[in-house]
N, C-alpha and C positions, 0 to 999 in steps of 0.2 A: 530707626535710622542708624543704628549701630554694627559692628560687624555683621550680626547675623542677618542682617539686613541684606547686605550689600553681595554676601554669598548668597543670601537667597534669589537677588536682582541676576545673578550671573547664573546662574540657574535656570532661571524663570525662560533666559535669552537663549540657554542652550537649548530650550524646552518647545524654543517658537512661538518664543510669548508675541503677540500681537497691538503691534501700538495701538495707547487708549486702555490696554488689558488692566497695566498694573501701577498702582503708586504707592509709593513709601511715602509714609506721615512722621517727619520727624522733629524731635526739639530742638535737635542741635540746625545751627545755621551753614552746614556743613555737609557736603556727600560724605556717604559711609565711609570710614576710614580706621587701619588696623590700630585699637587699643592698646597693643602693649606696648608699642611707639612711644608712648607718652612718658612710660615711667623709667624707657630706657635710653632713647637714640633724641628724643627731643629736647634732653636737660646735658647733653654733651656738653663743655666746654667749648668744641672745636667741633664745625663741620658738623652742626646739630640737625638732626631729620625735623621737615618743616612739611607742609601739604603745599603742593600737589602730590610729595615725594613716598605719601605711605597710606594712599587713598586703597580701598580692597581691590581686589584682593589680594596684595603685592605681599603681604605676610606667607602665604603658603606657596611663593612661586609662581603666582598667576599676572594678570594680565591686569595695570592699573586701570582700576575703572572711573575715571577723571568724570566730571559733570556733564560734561559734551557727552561721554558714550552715553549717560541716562537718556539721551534729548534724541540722540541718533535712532535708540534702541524704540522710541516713545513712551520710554519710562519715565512717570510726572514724578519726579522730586518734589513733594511739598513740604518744606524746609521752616526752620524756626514757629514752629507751629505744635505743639502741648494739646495733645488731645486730653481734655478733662470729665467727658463719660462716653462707657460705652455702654449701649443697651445692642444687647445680645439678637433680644428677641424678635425687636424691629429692624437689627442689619443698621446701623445707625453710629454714629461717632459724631460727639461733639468738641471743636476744640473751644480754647479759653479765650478767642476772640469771636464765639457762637458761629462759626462757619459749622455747617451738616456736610456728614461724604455720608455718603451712602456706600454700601459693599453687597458683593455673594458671597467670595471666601475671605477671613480673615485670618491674616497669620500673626499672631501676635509677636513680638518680637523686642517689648521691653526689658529686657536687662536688672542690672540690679539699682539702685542709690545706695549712696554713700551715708555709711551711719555715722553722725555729728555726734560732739560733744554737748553740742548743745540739744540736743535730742533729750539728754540728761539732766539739762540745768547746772552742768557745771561751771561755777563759777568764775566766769573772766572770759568763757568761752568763745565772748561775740567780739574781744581782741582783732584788730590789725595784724594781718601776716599771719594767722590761727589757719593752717590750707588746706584741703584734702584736693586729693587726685581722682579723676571720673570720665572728665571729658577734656577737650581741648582749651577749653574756656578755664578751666581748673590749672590747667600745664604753662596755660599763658599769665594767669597769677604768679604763679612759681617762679617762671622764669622773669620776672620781672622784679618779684622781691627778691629775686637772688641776684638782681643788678642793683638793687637798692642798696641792699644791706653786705652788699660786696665782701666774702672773706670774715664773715660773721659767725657767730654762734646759731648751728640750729638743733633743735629738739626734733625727734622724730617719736613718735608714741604709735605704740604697733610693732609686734616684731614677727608678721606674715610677711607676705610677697609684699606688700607695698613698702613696710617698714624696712626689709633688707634694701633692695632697689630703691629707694629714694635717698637711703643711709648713705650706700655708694656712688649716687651721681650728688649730693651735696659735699663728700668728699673728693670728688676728683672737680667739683668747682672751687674748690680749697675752703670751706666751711669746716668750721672746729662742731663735730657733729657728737650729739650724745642721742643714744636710743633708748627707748623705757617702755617695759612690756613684764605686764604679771607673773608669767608663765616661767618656768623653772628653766627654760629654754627656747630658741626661736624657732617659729613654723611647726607647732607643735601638734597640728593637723597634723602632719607629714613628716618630720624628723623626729627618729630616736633621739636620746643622750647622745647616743656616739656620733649621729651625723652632724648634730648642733654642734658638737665639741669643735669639728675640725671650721665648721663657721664660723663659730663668733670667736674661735682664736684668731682667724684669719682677717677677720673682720677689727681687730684688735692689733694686728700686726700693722694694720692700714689707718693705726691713730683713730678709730673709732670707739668710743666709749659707751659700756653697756650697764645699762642697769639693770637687774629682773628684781621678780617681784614685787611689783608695786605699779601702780599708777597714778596718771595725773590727776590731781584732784583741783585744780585752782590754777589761774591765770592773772599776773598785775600786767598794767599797759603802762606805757608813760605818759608825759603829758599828749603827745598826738593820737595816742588811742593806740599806738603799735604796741606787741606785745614785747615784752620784757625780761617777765621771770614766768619761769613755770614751777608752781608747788608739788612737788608727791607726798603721798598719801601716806609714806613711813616719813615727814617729815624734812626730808632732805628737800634744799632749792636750787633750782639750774637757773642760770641765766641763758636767754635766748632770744634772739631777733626773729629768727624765723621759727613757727610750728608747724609740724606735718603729720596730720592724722589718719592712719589705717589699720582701723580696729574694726575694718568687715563691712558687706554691704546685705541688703534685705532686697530679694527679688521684687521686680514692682508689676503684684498681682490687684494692685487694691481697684483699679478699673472693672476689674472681673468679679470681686469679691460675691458671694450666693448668684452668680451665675454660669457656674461653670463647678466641675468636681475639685477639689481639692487632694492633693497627697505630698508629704514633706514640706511642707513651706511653699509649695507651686502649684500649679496649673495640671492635673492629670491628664495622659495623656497613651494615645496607644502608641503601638510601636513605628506608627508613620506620623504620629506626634499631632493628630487629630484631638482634639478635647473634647467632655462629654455632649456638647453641642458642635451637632453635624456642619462643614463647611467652617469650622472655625480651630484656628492650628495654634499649637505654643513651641518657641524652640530656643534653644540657647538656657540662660542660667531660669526663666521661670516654668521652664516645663519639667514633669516628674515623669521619669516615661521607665518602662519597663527595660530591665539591663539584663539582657539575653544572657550575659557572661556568670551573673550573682543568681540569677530567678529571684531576682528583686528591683520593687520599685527603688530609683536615684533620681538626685537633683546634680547636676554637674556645671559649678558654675567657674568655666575655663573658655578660653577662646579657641583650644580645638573643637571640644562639642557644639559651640555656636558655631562656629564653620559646619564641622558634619551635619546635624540637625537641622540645617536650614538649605544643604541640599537636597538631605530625606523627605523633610516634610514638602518640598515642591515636585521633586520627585514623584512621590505620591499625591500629590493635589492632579498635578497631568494623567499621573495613569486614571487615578477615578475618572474624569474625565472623556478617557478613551478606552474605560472597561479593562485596564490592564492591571497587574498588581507587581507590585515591586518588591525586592528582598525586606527582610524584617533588618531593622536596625542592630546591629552586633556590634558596641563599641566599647573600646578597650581604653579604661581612665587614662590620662596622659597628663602631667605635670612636666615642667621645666622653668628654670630661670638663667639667668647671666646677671655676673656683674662682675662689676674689673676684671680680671682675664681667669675666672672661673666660671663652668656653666654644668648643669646639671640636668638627668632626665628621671623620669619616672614612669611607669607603666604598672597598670593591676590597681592592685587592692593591701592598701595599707592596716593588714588586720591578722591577728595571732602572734606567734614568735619572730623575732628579727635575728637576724645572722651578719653582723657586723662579716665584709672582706677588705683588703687591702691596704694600706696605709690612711689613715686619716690623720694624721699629724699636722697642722696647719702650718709648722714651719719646714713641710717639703717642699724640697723646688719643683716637682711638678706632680703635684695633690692627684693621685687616684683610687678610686677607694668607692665601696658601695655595699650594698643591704639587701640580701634577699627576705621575706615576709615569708613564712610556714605555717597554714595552715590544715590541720584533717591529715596530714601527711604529703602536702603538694607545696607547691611553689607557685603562691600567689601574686605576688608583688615586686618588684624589683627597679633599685634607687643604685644610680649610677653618676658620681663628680668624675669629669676629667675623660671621658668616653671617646674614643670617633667617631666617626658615622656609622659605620658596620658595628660597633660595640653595640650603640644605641638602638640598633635596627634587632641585634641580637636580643639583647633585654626585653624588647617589645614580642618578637618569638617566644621568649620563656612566661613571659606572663599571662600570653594567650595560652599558651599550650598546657601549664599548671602542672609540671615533669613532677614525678612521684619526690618525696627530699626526706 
């Protein structure tokens, strides 16, 4: 029931799905709706994105697919509902209120969960206002203890995508924000040195406070159970009303677990994202499918590839169907983020040398600056702050095309 879901539903409808054909079994109590909303346009101060307003597939330009179109389309929404096994062999699903669906094709399309602190046993972990971000239920926390504790102190641990993005929207709700992340630098998946640099100086011009190297190791609450202070691991103590943790998620294969092939951490998968059991699909961050562009198995866990993959894989569910065969999957990694009035793109493959260009100095007045990746002699990869559209459009050309460097 999550985005890939919901581009898969719109799919399905261009495809001539047939009322009765298809239903989405999801946890959340909610139609599919676009995830990145949450961590950016829904914690606004002002004129915050709320649902019906970012239902799918309004992320890529499309057409909002509000609860009505499921019901028009005869697409069953079966909503708030946690399927807890699946048996492969008999075509069978059970959820956690023992309701049975039966199926012919299954497309799997669970997503990742969010890795807790207390997954660890860390200390203090099960604290009041301790929050991570995932789903709407999660965003509706958030914004709530960010009206509780109004203009507060919060701690943000993670310095990925979720750790910048929630830094900045707890800043701009006027929280005195401090961030704490191991790593010698943030997004370290994806940022050199040099592109960190012009971040968290920027991010530091913005009253935000960083700390690297260390992590949280301990939590005190006060007397109502809400969290307090947070401990690190080199000793130093923050105070904090609010916590927010993103330190990564794990694809949620464990329904499938010895019945289906495994590769990378997912669901293997060919190039029309079928798994090694016939009539049964994975797409989005748990499928490992072959990457025409590397001649390598990936795992891509981003909301453009849930978009694409879950029109490929319906795609090809139709042609099987009617004997026809559809292109192979060719897709080119795609990264970006925003926040306060910077935003950023990425295309390729973040691997061999980096070629710092343009200004990265965080106290430009208007930050442009980017990285091409060299690899074997080509130009694989390329990161661009402060872009247009044509720039962007550009960058995604050079990294398909991998021009001799």
């Amino acid at each position: 029931g999550g985005v890939a879901a919901g581009y898969a539903a719109r799919e399905f409808a261009k495809q001539g799905v047939q009322p009765g054909e298809l239903a989405i079994i999801s946890k959340e109590s909610v139609a599919p709706y676009e995830r990145p909303a949450l961590s950016k346009g829904y914690l606004f101060p002002q004129n915050a994105a709320r649902l019906p307003g970012f239902h799918t597939c309004v992320g890529s330009g499309g057409e909002k697919l509000l609860p009505e179109w499921y019901t028009e389309k005869g697409i069953e929404l079966i909503l708030s509902t946690e399927i807890v096994k699946a048996d492969l062999a008999s075509k069978t699903l059970t959820s956690a209120a023992g309701a049975t669906f039966t199926y012919e094709t299954l497309l799997i399309a669970t997503g990742s969960s969010t890795i807790k602190l207390t997954d660890f046993g860390v200390q203090g972990a099960e604290a009041n206002n301790i929050l991570y971000l995932r789903d709407i239920n999660d965003a509706d926390k958030l914004v709530a203890a960010m009206q509780a504790k109004k203009d507060g102190k919060a701690v943000v641990v993670g310095g990925g995508y979720i750790g910048l993005e929630l830094s900045a929207a707890l800043k701009l709700n006027n929280f005195d924000v401090t961030m704490v992340y191991p790593e010698p630098w943030c997004m370290p998946r994806l940022f050199t040195a040099g592109i960190a640099h012009f971040y968290e100086g920027y991010y530091a011009s913005k009253g935000i406070n960083i700390v690297k190297g260390t992590v949280a190791s301990g939590f005190d609450a006060d007397a109502n159970g809400d969290v307090a202070v947070v401990k690190l691991k080199d000793g130093r103590v923050l105070d904090a009303n609010i916590v927010i943790v993103g330190v990564g998620g794990r694809p949620l294969t464990g329904l499938f677990k010895g019945q289906v092939d495994e590769e990378k951490g997912g669901l293997k998968t060919d190039t029309f994202f079928e798994t090694s059991v016939a009539g049964v699909y994975a797409i989005g961050d748990v499928a490992s499918f072959p990457m025409k562009l590397y001649n390598e198995p990936r795992r891509v866990e981003h909301v453009d590839h849930a978009r694409k993959s879950a029109e490929q894989a319906v795609k090809a569910i139709k042609a099987k169907e009617s004997g026809e065969t559809v292109a192979e999957y060719d897709y080119l990694p795609y990264f970006y983020s925003r926040s306060f009035d910077i935003a950023w793109q990425f295309y390729g493959d973040n691997v061999g040398e980096s070629v710092l260009f343009g200004d990265n100095d965080p106290a430009a007045a208007k930050a442009k600056f980017g990285t091409y990746w060299v690899k074997d002699g080509k130009v694989v990869g390329v990161f661009l702050e402060g872009g247009s559209a044509d720039e962007n459009q550009a960058i995604a050309k050079v990294a398909r095309a991998q021009p001799p460097a």
